[in-house]
C-alpha positions in Angstrom: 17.2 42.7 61.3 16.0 43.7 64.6 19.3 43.2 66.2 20.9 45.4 63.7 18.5 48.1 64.2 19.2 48.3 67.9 22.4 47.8 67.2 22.8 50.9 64.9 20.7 52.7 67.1 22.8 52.6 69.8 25.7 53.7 67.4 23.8 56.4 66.4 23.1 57.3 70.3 27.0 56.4 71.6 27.9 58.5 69.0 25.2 61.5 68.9 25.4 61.1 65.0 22.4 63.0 64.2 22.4 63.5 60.6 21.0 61.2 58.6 20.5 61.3 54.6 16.5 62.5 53.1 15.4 59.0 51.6 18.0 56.7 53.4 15.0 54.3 55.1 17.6 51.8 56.9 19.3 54.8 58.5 15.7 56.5 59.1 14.4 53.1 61.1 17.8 53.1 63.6 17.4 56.7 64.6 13.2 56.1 65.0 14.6 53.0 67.1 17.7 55.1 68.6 15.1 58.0 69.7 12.5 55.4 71.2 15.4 54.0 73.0 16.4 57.4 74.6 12.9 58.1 75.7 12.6 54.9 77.3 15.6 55.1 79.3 15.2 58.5 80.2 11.7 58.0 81.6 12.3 54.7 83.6 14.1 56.4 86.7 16.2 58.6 84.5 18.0 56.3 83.0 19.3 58.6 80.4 20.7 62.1 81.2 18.3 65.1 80.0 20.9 66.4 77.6 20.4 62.9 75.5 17.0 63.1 75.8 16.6 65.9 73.9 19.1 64.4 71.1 17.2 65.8 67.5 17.9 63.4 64.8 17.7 66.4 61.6 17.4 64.7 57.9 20.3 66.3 55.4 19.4 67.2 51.9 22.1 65.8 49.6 22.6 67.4 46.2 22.1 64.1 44.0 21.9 60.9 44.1 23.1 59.2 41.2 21.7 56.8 38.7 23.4 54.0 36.8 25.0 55.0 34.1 23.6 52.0 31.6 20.3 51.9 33.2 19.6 55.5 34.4 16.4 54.9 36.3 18.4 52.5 39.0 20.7 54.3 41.5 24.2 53.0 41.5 25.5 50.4 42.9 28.0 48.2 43.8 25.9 45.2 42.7 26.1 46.8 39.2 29.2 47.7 38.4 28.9 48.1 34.8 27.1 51.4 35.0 28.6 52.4 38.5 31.5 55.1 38.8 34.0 53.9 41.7 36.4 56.3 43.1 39.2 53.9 43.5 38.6 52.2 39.8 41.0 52.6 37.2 40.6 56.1 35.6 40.3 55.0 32.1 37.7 52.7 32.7 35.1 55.3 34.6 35.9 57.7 31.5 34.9 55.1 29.3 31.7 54.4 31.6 31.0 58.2 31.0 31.5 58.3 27.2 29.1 55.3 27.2 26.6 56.5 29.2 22.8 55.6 27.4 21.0 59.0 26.9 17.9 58.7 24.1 17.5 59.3 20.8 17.2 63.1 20.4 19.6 66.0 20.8 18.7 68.2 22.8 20.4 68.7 26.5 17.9 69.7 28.7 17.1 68.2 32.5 13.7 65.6 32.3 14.0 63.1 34.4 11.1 61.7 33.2 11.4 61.9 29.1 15.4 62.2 29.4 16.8 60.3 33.0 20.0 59.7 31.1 20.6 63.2 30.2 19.1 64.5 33.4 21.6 62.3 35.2 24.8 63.6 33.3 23.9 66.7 33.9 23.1 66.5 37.9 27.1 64.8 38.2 28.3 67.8 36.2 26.4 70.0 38.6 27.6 68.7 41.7 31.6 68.3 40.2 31.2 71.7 38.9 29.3 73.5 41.4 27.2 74.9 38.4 23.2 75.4 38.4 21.2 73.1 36.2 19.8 75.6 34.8 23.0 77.3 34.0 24.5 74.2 32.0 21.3 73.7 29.9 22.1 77.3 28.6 25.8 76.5 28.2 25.1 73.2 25.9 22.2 74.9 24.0 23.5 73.8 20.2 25.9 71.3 21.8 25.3 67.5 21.8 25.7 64.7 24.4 29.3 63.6 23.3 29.9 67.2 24.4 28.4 66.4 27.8 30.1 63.4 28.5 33.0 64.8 27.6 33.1 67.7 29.9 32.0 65.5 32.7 34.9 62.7 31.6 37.1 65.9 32.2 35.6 67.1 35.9 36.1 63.1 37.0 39.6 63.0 36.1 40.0 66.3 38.0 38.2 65.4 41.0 39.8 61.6 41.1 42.8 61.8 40.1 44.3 64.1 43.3 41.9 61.9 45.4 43.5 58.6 44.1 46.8 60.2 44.4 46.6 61.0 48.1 44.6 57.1 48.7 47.9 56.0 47.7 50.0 58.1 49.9 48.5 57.0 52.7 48.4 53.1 51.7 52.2 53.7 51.0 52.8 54.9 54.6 51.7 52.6 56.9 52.5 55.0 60.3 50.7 57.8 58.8 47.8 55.5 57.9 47.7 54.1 61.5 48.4 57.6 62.8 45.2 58.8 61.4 42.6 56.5 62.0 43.8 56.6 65.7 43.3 60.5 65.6 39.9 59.7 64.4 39.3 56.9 66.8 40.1 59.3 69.6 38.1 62.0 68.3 34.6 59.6 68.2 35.8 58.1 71.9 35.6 60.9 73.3 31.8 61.4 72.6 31.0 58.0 73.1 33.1 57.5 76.5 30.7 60.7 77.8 27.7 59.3 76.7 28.4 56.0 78.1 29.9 57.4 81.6 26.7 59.3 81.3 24.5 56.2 81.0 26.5 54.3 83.4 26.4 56.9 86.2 22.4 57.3 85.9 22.0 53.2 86.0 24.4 52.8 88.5 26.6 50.7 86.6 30.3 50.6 87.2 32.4 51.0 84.0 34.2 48.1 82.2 
């Protein structure tokens, strides 16, 4: 465990990726060790140039994070599949996931994570797909019941996957446009990580590889 902290420190450092997920404690430990690794460097005779000293590591806000859809108080995952939603999986089978979502035994939609995770959890996916307020969709299902929520957020799914799936596909159909953009990206992240480690080099005394 300790050689994959340092390890994703120094990725988090090569690659001055500092944004890291509220909550996310793995990711939270590699930029405390990433940070402690900087200041280190940077102290014994300079080892690291000012301008990395002075990385900030800021912790993002994300708008949910989403609970199992058969056990609503565990987040998903890909150890539970059952009540995960996958982007790639067959369409029909995350509808069915949605439609067979566990809520409780009373009618009412309304956002209690506490007396109602199940409901609270359909509705912060609807949120996010739909860009609408919480508040806003308990006032639009007021009267409504939950086979009316899972339906509408069945609907958003298909929305949001199906293009998504469609343009997977594309690319895993074309081969040179695959490898043509995962070498634009690898460019795009060398770039930041060749500066930082000429940076490093040069202030060691290293010669480069």
């Amino acid at each position: 465990m300790i050689v994959i902290g340092l390890l994703s420190a120094w990725f988090f450092v090569r690659y001055q990726a500092l944004k890291i997920e509220r909550g996310r404690k793995r990711d939270a430990d590699a930029y405390s060790i990433g940070k402690a690794l900087v200041s280190y460097m940077h102290k014994h005779n300079g080892a690291i140039p000012p301008s990395l000293s002075d990385l900030e590591f800021e912790h993002v806000d994300v708008d949910v994070s989403p609970f199992q859809l058969l056990q609503p108080g565990a987040k998903m995952s890909k150890s539970s599949p059952g009540g995960s939603l996958d982007l790639l999986a067959p369409i029909k089978g995350s509808v069915k996931k949605i439609k067979s979502a566990v809520t409780d035994a009373e009618r009412e939609i309304r956002y209690d994570e506490a007396a109602k995770p199940g409901v609270s959890n359909l509705l912060s996916l609807l949120s996010v797909f739909t860009g609408t307020p919480i508040p806003t969709l308990e006032k639009q299902y007021e009267g409504k019941g939950y086979g009316d929520l899972k339906g509408d957020l069945a609907d958003v799914w298909v929305a949001f996957v199906e293009p998504l799936q469609a343009r997977v596909a594309d690319y895993l159909n074309d081969q040179g446009e695959l490898d043509k953009v995962l070498a634009s990206g690898a460019v795009r992240a060398r770039v930041v990580a060749d500066a930082t480690v000429a940076a490093v080099y040069d202030k060691v005394g290293l010669l480069p590889g």
